[in-house]
C-alpha positions as CSV (number, residue, x, y, z in Angstrom):
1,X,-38.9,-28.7,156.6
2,X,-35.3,-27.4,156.1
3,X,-35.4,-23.3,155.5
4,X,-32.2,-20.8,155.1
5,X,-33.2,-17.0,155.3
6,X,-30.5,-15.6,153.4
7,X,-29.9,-11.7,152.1
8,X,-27.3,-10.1,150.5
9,X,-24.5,-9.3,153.1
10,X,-25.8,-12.0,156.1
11,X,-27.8,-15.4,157.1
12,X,-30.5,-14.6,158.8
13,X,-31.9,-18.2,159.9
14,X,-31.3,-21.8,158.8
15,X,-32.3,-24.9,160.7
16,X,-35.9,-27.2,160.6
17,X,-39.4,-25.1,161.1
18,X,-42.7,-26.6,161.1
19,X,-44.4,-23.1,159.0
20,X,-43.8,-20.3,157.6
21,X,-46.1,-17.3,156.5
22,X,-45.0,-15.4,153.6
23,X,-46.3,-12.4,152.2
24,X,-46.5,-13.2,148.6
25,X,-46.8,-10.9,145.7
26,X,-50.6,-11.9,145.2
27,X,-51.0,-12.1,149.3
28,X,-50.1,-13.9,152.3
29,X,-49.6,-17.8,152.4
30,X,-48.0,-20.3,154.2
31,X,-46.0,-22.9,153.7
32,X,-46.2,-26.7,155.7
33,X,-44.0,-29.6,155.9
34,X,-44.2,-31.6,152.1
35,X,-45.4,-28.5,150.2
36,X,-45.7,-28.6,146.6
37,X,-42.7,-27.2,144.9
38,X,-42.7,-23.6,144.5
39,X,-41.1,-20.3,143.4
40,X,-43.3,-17.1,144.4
41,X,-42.1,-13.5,144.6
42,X,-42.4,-11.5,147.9
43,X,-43.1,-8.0,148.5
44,X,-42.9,-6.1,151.7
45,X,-44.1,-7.0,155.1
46,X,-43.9,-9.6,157.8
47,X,-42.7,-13.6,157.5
48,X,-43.3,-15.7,160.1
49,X,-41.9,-19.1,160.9
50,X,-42.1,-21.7,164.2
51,X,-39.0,-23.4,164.5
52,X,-39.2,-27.6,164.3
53,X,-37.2,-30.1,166.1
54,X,-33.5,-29.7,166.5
55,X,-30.8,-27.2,166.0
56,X,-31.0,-23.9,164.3
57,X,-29.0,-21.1,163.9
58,X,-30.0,-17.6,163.7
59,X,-28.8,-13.7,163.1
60,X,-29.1,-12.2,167.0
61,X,-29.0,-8.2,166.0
62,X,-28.2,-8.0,170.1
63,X,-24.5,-9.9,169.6
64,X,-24.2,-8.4,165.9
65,X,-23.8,-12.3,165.1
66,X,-25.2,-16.1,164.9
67,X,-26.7,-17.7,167.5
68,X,-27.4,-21.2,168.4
69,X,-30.8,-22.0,169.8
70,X,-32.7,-25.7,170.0
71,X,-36.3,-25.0,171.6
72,X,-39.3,-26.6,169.1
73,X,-42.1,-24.3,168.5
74,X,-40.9,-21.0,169.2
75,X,-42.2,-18.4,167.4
76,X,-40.5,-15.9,164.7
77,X,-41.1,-12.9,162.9
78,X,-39.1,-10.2,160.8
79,X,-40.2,-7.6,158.1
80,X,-38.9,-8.1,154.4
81,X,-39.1,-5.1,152.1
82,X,-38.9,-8.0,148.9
83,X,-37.6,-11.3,148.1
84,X,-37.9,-14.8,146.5
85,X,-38.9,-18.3,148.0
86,X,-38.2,-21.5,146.3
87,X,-39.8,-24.5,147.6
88,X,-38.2,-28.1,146.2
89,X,-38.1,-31.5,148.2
90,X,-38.7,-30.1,151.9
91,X,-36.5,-27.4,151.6
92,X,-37.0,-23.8,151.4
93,X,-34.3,-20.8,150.4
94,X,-35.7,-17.6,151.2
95,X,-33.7,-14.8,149.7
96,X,-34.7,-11.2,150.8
97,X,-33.7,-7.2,151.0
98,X,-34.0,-5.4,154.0
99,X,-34.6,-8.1,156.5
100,X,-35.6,-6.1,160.1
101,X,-36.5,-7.3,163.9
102,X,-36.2,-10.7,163.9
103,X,-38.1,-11.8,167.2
């Protein structure tokens, strides 16, 4: 599924991922390839994701900048203080405050 992590002032990540772990107002869950649609509130605390197949693009806090990355199941996690997720034909949009760490 296509996902774009986006907050107010930056893109954080967009490009393919096979999950992602959210931690939703009424607790965590996760969302998989084909989910339902979806529109949930966040508070704070981790998201996970582990990227799919092909290109995708990510905020690198090292270069102060996107970068450009390709490798399938790699593993990624930042902290949210709050935020929204809508869910809708294989595509997610993420939209979040105080994004943190992404490793």
């Amino acid at each position: 599924m296509k996902i774009s992590v986006l907050t107010p002032d930056r893109t954080i990540f967009t490009g393919n991922v096979s999950k992602v772990g959210l931690p939703g107002a009424d607790g965590s869950f996760q969302l998989l390839d084909n989910h339902a649609p979806l529109v949930s509130s966040l508070t704070a605390g981790r998201v996970t994701m582990v990227t799919g197949s092909g290109e995708y693009n990510y905020y690198d806090e090292d270069k102060s900048g996107m970068s450009k990355d390709s490798t399938p199941n790699r593993h990624l996690t930042f902290s949210i203080d709050r935020g929204f997720v809508e869910v809708l034909n294989n595509e997610v949009n993420l939209l979040v405050q105080g994004a943190r760490n992404m490793r």
